[in-house]
TIRORO-100333 format. One record per residue (C-alpha): x, y, z; residue number from 1. Coordinates in pm, 1 decimal. Each point is the difference from the previous one (the first is absolute). Example, Ala and Ser with C-alpha at 12.3 -4.5 7.8 and 13.67 -1.06 7.14 Angstrom:
<sites>
- X  Y  Z  pos
- 1230.0  -450.0  780.0  1
- 137.0  344.0  -66.0  2
</sites>
This chain:
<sites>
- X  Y  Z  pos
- 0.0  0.0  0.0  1
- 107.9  346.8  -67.2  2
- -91.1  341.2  129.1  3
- -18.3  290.0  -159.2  4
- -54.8  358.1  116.5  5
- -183.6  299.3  -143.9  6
- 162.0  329.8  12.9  7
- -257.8  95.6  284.8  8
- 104.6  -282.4  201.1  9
- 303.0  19.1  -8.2  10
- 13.4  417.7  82.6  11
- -180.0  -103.6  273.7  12
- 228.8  -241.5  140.3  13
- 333.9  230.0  -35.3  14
- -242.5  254.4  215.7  15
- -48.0  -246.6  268.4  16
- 197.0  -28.7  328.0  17
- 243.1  -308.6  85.0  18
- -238.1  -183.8  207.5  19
- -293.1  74.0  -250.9  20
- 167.6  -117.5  -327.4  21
- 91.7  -333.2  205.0  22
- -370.1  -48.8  117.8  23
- -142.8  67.1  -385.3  24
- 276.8  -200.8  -123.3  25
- -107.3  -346.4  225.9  26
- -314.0  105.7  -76.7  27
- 64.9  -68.1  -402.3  28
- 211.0  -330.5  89.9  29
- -387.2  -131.7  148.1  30
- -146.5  75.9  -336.4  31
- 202.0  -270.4  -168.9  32
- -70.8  -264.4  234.6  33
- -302.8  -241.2  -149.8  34
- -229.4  117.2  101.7  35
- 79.0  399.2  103.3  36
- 49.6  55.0  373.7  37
- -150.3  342.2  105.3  38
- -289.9  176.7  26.8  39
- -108.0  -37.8  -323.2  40
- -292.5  157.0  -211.4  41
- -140.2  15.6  -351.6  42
- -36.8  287.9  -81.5  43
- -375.4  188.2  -168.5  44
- 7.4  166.1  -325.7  45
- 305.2  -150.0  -144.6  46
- -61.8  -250.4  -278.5  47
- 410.0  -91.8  21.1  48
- -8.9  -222.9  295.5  49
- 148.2  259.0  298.3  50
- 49.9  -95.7  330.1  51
- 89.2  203.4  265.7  52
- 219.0  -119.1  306.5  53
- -33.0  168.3  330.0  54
- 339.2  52.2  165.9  55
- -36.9  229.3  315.7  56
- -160.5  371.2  -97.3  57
- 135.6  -85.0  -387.2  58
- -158.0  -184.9  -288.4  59
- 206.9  -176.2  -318.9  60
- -252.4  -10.6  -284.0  61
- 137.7  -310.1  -191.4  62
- -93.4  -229.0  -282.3  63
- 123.2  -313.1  -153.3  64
- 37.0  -97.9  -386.5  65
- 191.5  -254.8  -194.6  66
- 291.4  98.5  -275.8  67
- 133.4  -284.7  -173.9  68
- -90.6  -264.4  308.8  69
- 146.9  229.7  247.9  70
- -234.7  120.6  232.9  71
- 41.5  339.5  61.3  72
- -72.2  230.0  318.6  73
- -71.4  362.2  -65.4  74
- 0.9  247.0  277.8  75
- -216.3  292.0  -169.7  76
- 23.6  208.2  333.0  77
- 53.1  59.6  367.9  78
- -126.4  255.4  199.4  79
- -151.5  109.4  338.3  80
- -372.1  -143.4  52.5  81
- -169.4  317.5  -51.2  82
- 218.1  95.8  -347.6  83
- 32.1  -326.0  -170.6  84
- -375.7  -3.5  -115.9  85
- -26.3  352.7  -137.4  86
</sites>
């Protein structure tokens, strides 16, 4: 499995603090257990498939697809609780 970042994410990250960036990062590792460990939800109004994982006051909107029988983790964004959404 492979993970790839969007330029939001990873922004995002690079703003974080030490102990924050560790917390979101153990928080990705769950995602590519099977199945995901987390607080995990579909999210409404997407037709793509997004989850959203819960990790402390943040959220990491996330999908997964398939390129060439790789599966493939995309981290669209992380943000606060009361940003991400907006």
């Amino acid at each position: 499995m492979e993970i790839r970042y969007s330029k939001a994410a990873e922004k995002a990250i690079r703003a974080m603090d030490k102990q924050t960036k560790q917390r979101i990062h153990n928080g990705i590792l769950g995602l590519m257990h099977k199945p995901p460990v987390g607080d995990i939800k579909l999210m409404q109004g997407y037709s793509d498939g997004r989850y959203r994982l819960r990790v402390g006051k943040y959220r990491i909107v996330y999908k997964f697809g398939l390129e060439n029988q790789l599966e493939i983790l995309h981290i669209i964004n992380i943000g606060s609780r009361g940003d991400i959404y907006k």
